[in-house]
C-alpha positions in Angstrom: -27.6 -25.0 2.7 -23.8 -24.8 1.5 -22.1 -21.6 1.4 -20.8 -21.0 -1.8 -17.0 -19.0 -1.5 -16.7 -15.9 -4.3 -13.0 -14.9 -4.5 -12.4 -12.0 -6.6 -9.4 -10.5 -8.0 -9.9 -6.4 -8.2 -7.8 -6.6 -11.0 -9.2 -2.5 -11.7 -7.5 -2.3 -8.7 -4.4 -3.6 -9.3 -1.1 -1.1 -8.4 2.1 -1.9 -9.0 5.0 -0.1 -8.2 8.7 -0.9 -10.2 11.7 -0.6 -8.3 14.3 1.3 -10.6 11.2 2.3 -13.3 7.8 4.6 -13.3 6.2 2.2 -16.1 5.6 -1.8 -15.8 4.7 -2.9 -19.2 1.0 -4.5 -19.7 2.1 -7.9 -20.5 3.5 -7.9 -16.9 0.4 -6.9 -15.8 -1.9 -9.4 -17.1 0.9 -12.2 -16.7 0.9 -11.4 -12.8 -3.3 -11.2 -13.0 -3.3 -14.2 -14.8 -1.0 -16.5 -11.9 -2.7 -14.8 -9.6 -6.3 -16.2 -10.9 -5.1 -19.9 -11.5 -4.5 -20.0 -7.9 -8.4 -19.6 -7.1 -8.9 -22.6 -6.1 -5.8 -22.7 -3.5 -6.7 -19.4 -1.7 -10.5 -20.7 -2.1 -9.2 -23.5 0.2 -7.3 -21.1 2.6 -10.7 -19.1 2.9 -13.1 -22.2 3.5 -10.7 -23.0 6.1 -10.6 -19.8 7.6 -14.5 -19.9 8.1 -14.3 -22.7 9.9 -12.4 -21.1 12.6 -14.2 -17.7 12.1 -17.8 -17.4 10.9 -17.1 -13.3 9.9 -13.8 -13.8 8.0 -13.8 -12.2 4.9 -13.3 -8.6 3.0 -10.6 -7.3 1.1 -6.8 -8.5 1.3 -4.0 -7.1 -0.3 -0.9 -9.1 -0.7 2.4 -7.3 -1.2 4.8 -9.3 -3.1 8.5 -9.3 -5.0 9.5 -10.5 -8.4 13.0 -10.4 -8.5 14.7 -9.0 -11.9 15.0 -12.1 -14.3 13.5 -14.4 -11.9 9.8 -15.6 -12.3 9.0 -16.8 -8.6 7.0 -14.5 -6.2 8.6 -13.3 -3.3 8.5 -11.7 -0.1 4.5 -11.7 0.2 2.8 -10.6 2.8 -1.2 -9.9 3.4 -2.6 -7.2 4.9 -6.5 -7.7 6.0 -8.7 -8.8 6.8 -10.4 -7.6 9.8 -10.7 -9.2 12.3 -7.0 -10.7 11.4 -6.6 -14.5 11.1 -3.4 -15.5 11.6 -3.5 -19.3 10.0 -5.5 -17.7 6.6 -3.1 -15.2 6.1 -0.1 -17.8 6.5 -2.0 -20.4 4.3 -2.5 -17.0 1.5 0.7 -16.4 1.5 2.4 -19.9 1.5 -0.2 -20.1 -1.9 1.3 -16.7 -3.3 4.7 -17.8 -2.4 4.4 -21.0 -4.2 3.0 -18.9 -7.2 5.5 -17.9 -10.5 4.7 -15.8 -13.8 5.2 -17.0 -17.1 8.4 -14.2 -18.3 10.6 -12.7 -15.9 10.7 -8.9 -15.3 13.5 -6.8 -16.6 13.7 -5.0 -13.8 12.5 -6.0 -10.2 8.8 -5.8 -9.3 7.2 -4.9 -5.8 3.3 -5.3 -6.3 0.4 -5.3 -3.8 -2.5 -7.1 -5.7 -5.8 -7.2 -4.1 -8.6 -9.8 -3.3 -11.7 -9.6 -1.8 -13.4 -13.2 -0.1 -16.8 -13.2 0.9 -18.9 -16.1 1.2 -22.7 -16.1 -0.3 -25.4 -18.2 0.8 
């Protein structure tokens, strides 16, 4: 039987930090969420490649990433997780995240760490 792949965004866990500013306004928010969820299917792809070299991959990843003031591309991502670490799934996440931009550019520069969980069910 074919494992199916479950990605899913914690977006109740989603913490952002602004450089320069203590608030980040919603539509931010859900315009970041939103990128971030069109690009299922890409990090769906990094994961089901991942399995094939590792059996046990999987868990929660949190990718810190940049959106520079009045720019709309991501930025300086980086993934934390999972355990055990897999160094080619965590360079094909963030290749996806780097390739990733929002719909309206910050005022002010962003520094985020956005969260996913992959698990695989049978």
């Amino acid at each position: 039987m074919k494992n199916r792949l479950i990605l899913g965004a914690a977006l109740a866990a989603l913490m952002m930090g602004v450089t320069g500013c203590s608030m980040l306004t919603p539509s931010f928010k859900t315009d970041l969420a939103s990128t971030m969820r069109a690009a299922t299917p890409q990090f769906s792809q990094c994961y089901a490649d991942g399995l094939k070299r590792n059996s046990k991959l999987g868990g929660d990843v949190t990718l810190t990433l940049t959106v520079q003031r009045s720019t709309t591309a991501l930025s300086n991502v980086t993934v934390a997780g999972p355990q055990p670490s897999d160094p080619d799934f965590e360079q094909c996440v963030t290749k996806v995240a780097q390739g990733l931009q929002v719909r309206k550019a910050p005022v002010l520069t962003v520094r985020a760490d956005y969260p996913i969980t992959f698990t695989s069910a049978p």
